[in-house]
Backbone as a printed PyTorch tensor [residue, N CA C, xyz], in Angstrom:
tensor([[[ 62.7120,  35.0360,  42.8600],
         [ 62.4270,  33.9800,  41.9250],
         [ 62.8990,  32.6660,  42.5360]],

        [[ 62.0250,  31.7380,  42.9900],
         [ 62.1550,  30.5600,  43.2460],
         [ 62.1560,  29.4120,  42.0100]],

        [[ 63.3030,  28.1920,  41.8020],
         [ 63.6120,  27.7260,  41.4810],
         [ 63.5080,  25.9460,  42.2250]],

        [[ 62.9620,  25.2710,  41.5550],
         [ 62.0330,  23.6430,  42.1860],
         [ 62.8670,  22.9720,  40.7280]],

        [[ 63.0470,  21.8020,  41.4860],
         [ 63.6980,  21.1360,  40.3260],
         [ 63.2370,  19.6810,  40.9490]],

        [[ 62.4470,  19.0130,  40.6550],
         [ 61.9930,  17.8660,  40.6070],
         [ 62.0250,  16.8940,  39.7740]],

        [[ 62.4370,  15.8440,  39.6140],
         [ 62.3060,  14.4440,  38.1610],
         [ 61.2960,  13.7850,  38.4500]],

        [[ 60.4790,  14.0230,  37.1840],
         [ 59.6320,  13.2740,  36.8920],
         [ 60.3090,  12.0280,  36.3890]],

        [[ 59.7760,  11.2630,  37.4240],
         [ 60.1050,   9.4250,  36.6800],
         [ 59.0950,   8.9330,  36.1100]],

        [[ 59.3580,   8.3180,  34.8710],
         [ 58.6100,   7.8070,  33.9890],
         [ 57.8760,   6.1350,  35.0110]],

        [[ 56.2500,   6.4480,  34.8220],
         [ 55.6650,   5.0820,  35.1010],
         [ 55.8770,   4.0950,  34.2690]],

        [[ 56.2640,   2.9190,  34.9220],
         [ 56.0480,   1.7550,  34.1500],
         [ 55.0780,   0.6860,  34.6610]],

        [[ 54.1420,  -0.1520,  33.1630],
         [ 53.1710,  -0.4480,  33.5310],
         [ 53.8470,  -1.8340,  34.4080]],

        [[ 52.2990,  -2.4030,  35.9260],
         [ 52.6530,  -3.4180,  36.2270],
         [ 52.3330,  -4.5650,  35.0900]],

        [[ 53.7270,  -5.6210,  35.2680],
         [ 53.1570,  -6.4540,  34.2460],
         [ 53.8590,  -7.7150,  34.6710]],

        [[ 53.6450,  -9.1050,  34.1950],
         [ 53.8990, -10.3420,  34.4860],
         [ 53.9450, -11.3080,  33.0990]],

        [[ 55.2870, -11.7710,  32.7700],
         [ 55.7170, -12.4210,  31.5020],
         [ 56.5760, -13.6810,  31.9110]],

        [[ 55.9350, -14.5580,  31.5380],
         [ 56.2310, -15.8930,  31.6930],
         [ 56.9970, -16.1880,  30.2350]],

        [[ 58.1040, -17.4430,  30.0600],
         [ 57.9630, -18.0070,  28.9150],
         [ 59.0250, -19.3860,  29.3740]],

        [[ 59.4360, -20.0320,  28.2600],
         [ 60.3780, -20.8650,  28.0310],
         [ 61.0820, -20.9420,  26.4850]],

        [[ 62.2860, -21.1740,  26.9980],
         [ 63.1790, -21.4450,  25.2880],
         [ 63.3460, -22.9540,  25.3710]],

        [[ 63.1930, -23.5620,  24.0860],
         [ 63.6320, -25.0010,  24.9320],
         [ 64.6560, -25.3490,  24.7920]],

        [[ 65.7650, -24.7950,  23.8980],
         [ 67.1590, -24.9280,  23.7910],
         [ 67.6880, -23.4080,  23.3370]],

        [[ 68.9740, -23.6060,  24.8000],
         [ 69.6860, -22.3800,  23.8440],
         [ 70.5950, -23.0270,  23.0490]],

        [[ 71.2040, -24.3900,  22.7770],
         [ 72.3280, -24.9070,  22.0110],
         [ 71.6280, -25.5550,  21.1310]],

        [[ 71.6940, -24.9160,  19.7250],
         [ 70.5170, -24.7200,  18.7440],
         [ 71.5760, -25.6770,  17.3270]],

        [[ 71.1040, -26.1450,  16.7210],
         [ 71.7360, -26.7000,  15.4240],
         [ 70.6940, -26.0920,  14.2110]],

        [[ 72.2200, -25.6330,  13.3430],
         [ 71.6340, -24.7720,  12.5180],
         [ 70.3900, -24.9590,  11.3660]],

        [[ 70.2300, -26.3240,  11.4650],
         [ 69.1880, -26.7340,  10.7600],
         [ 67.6600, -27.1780,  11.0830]],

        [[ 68.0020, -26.5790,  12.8030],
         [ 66.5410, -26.8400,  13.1030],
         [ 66.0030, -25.5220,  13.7120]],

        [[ 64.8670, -25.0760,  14.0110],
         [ 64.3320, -23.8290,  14.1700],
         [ 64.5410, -23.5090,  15.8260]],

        [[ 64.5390, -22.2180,  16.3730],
         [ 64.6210, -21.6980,  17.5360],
         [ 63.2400, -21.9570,  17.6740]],

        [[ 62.6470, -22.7740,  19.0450],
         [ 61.6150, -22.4450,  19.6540],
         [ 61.3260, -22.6400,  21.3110]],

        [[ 60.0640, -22.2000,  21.1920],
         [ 60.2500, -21.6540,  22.8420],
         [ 58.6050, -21.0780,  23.0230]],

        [[ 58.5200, -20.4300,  23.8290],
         [ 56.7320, -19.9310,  24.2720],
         [ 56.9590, -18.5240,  25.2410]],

        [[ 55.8390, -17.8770,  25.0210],
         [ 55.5780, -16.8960,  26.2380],
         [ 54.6310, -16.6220,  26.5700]],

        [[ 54.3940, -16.2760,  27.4860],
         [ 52.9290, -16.3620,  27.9510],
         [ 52.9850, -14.6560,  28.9900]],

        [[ 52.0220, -13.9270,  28.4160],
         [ 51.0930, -12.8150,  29.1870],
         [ 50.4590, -13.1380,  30.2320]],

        [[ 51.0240, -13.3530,  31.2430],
         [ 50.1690, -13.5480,  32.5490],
         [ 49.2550, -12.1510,  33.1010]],

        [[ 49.7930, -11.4890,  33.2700],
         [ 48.7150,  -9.7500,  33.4340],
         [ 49.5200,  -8.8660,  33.0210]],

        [[ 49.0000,  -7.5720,  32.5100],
         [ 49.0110,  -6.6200,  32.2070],
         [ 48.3760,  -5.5100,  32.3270]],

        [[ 48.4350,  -4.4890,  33.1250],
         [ 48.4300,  -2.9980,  33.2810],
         [ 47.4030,  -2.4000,  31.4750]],

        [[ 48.4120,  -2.1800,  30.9240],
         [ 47.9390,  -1.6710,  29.6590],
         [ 48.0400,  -2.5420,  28.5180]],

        [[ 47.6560,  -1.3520,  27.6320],
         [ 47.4950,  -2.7790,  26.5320],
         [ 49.2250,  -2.8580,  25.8010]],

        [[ 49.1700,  -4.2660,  24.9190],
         [ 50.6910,  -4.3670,  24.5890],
         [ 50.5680,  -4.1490,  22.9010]],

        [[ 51.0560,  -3.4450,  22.2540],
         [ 51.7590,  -2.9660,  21.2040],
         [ 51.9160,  -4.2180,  20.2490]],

        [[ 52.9540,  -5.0390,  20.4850],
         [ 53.8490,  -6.6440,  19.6750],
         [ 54.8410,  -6.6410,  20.9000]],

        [[ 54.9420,  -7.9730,  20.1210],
         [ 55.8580,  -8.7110,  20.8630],
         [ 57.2210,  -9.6550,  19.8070]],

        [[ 58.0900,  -9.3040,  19.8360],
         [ 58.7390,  -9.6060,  18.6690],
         [ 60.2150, -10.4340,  19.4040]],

        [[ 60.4280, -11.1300,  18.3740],
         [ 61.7440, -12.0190,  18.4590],
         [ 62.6020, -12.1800,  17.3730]],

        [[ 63.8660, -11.4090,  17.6970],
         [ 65.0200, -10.8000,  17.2770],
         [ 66.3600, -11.3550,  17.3930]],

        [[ 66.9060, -11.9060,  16.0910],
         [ 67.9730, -12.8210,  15.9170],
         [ 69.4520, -11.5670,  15.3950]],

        [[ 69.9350, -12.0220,  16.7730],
         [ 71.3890, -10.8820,  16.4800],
         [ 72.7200, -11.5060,  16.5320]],

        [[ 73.6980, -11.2470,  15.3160],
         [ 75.1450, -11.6450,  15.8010],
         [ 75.7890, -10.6830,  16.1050]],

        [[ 76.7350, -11.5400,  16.8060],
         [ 77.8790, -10.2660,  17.2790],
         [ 79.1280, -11.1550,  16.5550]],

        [[ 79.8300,  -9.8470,  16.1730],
         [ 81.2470, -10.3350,  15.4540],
         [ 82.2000,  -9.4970,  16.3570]],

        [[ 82.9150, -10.0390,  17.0890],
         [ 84.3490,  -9.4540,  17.5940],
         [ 85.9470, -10.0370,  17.2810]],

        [[ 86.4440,  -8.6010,  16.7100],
         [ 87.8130,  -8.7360,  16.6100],
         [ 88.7860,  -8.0910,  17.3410]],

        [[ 89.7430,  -8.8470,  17.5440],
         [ 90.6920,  -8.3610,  18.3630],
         [ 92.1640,  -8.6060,  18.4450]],

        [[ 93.0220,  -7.6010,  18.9330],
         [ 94.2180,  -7.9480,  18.9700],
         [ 94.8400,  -7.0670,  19.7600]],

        [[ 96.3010,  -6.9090,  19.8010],
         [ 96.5910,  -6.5860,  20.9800],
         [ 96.5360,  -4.8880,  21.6150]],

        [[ 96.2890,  -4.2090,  20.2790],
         [ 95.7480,  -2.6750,  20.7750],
         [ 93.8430,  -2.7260,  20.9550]],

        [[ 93.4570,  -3.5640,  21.4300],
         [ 91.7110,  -4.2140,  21.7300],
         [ 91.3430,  -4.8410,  21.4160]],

        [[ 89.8490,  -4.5570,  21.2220],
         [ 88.9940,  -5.4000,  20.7270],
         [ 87.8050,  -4.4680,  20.3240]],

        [[ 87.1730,  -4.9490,  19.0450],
         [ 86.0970,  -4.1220,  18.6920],
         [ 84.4500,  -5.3090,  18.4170]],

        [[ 83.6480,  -5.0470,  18.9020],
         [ 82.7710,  -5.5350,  19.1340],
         [ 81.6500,  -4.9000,  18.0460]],

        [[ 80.9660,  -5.7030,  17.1180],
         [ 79.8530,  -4.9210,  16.4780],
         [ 78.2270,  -5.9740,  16.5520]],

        [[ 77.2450,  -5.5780,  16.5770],
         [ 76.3760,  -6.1920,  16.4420],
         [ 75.4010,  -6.1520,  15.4000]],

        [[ 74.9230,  -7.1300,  14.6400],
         [ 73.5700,  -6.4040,  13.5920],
         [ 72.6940,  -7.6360,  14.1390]],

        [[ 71.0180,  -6.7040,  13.2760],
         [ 70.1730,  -7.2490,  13.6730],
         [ 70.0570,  -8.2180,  12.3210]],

        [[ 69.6920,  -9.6600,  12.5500],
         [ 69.8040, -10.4180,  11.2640],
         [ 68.3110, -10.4940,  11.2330]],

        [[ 67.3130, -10.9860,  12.3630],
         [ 66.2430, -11.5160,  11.4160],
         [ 65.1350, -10.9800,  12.8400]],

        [[ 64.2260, -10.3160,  12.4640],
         [ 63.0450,  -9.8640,  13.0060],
         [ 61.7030, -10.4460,  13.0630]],

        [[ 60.9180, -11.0040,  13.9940],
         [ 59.6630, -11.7390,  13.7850],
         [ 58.9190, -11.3080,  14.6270]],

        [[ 57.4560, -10.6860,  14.4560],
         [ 56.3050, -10.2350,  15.1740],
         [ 55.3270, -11.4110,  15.4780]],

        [[ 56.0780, -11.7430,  16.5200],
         [ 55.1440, -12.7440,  17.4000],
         [ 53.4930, -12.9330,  18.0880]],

        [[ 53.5280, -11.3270,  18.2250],
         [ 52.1650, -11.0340,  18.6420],
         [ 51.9800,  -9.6350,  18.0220]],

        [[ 50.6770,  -9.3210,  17.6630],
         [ 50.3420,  -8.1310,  17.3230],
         [ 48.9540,  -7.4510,  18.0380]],

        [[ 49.4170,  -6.5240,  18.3690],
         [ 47.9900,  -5.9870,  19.6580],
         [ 48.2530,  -6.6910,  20.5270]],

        [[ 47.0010,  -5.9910,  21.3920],
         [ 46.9880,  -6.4550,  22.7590],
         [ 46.3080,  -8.4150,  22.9090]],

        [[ 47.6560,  -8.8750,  22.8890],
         [ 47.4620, -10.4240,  22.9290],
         [ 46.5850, -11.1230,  24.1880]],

        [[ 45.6990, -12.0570,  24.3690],
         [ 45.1550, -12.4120,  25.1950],
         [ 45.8950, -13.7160,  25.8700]],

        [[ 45.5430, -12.6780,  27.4290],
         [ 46.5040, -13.1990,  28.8060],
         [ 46.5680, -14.4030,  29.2030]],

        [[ 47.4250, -14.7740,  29.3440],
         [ 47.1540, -16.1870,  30.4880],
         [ 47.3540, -17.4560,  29.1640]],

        [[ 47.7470, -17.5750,  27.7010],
         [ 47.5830, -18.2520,  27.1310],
         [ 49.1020, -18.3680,  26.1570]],

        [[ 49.9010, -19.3440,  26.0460],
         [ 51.3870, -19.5290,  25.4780],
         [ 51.3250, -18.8670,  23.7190]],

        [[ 51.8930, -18.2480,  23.8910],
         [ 52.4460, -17.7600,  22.3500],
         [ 53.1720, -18.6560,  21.7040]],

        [[ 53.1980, -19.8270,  20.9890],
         [ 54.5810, -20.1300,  20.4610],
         [ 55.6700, -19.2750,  19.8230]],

        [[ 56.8740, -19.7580,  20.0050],
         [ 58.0890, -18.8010,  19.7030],
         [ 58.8110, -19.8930,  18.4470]],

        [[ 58.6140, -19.8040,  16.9580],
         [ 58.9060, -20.4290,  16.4520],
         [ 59.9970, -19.6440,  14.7280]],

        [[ 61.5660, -19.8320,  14.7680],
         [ 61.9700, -19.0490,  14.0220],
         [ 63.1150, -20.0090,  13.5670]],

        [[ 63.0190, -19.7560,  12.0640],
         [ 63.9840, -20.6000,  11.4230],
         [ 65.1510, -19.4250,  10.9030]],

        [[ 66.4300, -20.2720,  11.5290],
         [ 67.7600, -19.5230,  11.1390],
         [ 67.6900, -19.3110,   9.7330]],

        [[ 67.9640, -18.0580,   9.2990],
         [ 68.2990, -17.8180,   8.0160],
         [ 69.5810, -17.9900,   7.4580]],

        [[ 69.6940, -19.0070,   6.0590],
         [ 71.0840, -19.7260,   6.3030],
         [ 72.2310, -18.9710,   5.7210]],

        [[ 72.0060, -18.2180,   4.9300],
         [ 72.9140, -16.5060,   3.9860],
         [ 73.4620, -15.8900,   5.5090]],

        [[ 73.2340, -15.8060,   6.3450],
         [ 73.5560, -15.0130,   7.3700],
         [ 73.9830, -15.4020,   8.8700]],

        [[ 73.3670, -17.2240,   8.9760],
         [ 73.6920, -17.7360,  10.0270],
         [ 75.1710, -18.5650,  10.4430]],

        [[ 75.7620, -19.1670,  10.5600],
         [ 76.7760, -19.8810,  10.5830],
         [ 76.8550, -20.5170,  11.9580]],

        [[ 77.3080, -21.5800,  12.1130],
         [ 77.5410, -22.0700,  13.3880],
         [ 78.8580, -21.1500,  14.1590]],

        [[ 78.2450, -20.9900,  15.4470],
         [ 79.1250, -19.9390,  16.7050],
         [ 80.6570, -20.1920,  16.5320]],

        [[ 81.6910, -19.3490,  16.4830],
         [ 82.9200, -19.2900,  16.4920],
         [ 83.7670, -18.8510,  17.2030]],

        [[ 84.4520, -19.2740,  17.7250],
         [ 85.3400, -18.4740,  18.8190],
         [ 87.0110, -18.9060,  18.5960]],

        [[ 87.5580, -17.8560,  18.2050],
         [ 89.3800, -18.0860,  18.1670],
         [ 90.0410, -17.0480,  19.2640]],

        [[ 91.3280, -16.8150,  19.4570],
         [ 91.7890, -16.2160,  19.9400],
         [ 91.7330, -14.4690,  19.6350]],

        [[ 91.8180, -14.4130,  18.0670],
         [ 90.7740, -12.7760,  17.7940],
         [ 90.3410, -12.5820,  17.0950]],

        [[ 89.4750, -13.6210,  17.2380],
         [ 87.8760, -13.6070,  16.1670],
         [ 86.9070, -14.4490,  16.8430]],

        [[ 85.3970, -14.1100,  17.2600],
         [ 83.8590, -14.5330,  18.0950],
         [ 83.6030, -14.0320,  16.8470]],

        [[ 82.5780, -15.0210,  16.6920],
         [ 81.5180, -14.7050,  16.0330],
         [ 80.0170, -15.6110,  17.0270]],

        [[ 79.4600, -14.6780,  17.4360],
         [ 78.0810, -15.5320,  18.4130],
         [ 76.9310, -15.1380,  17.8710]],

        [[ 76.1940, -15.4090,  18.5080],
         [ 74.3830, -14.9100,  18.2560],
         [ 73.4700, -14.8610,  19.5390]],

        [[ 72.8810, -13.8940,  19.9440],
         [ 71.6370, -14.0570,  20.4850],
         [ 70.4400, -13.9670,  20.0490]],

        [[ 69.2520, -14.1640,  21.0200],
         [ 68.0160, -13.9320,  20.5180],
         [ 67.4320, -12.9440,  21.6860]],

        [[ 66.8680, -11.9250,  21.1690],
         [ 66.1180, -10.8620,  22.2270],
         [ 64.9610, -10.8160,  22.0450]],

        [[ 64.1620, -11.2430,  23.1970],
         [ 62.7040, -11.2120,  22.9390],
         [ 61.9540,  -9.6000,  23.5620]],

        [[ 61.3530,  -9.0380,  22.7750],
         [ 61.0130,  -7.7830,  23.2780],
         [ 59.5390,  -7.3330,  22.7840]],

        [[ 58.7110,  -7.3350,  24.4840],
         [ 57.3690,  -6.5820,  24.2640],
         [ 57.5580,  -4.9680,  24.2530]],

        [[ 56.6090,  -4.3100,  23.2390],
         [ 56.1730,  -3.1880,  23.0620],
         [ 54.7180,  -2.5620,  23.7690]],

        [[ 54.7540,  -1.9950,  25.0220],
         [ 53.4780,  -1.8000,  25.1490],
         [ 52.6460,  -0.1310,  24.1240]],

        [[ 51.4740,  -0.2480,  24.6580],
         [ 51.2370,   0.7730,  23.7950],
         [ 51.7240,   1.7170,  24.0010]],

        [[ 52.1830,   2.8080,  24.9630],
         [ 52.8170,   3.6480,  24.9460],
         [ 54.3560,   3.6850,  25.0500]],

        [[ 54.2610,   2.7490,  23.9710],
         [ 55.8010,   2.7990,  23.4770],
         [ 57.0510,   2.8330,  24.9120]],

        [[ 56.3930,   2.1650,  25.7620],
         [ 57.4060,   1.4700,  26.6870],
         [ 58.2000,  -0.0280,  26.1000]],

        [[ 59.2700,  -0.0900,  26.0910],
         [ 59.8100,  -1.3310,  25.7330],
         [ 60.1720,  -2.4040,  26.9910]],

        [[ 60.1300,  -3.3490,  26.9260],
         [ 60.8400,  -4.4340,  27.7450],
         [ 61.5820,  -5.3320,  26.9530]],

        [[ 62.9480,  -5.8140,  27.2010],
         [ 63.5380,  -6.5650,  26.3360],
         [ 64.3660,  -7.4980,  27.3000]],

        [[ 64.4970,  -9.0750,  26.7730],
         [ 65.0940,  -9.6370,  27.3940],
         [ 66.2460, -10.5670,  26.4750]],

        [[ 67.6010, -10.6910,  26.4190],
         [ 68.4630, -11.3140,  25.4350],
         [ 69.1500, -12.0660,  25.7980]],

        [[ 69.0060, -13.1910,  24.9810],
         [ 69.3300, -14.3890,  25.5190],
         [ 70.5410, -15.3310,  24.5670]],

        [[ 72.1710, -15.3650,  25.0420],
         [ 73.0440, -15.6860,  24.4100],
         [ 72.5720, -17.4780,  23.8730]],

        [[ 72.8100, -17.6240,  22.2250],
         [ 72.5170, -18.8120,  21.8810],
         [ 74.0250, -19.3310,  21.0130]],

        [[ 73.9670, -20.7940,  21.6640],
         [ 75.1870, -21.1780,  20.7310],
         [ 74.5110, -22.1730,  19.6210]],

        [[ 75.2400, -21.7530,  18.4030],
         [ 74.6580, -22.3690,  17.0430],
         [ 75.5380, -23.5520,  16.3970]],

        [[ 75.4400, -24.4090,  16.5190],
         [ 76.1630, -25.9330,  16.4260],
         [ 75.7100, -26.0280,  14.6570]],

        [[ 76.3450, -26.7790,  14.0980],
         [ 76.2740, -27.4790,  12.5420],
         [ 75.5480, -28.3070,  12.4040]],

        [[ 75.2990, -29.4530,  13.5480],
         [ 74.2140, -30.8000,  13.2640],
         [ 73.5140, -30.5940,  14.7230]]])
């Protein structure tokens, strides 16, 4: 009895994603925006969504504990979006949940934003991008 043990590695499609944010130092009263653009794609894409997350960390001198939630979810594109043309990226902080960025000696409170395509076969790509949230 012969025994073959080979890994299959999962294909991933070729693909090319352009964009811009135009600020990551954001004031809480004006909206996150930014663009992306589908330059080519392999297969077709699923959505494309942009995802507002804080992180709260506390700490002291036996660690630090780090948690994250997802605050606010937006489907930027739906289906296979057509290539070569800017998506706007346009999302207003939700104010129950947002607060301007904090940092003490053991207490952060931050936020990012993760922008993440879905292709159709449920391949993900995600890219997250630390934002600081100012008051004015």
């Amino acid at each position: 009895m012969a025994a073959s043990s080979s890994c299959a590695r999962p294909t991933w499609p070729n693909f090319k994603i352009t964009g811009k944010i135009y600020s990551l130092v954001c004031s809480i009263s004006n909206p996150f925006t930014g663009e992306i653009t589908i330059e080519s794609c392999d297969v077709k894409i699923k959505s494309i969504e942009v995802q507002l997350v804080r992180i709260e960390t506390c700490g002291c001198a036996d660690g630090y504990s780090k948690d994250a939630t997802e605050i606010q979810n937006i489907q930027i594109g739906d289906g296979d979006v057509v290539r070569k043309i800017p998506i706007p990226i346009y999302m207003v902080f939700p104010r129950l949940f947002t607060c301007p960025t904090l940092s003490t000696a053991n207490f952060k409170l931050e936020f990012e934003v993760n922008i993440s395509v879905v292709f159709e076969d449920n391949h993900l790509v995600s890219e997250n991008f630390p934002i600081y949230i100012t008051r004015f």
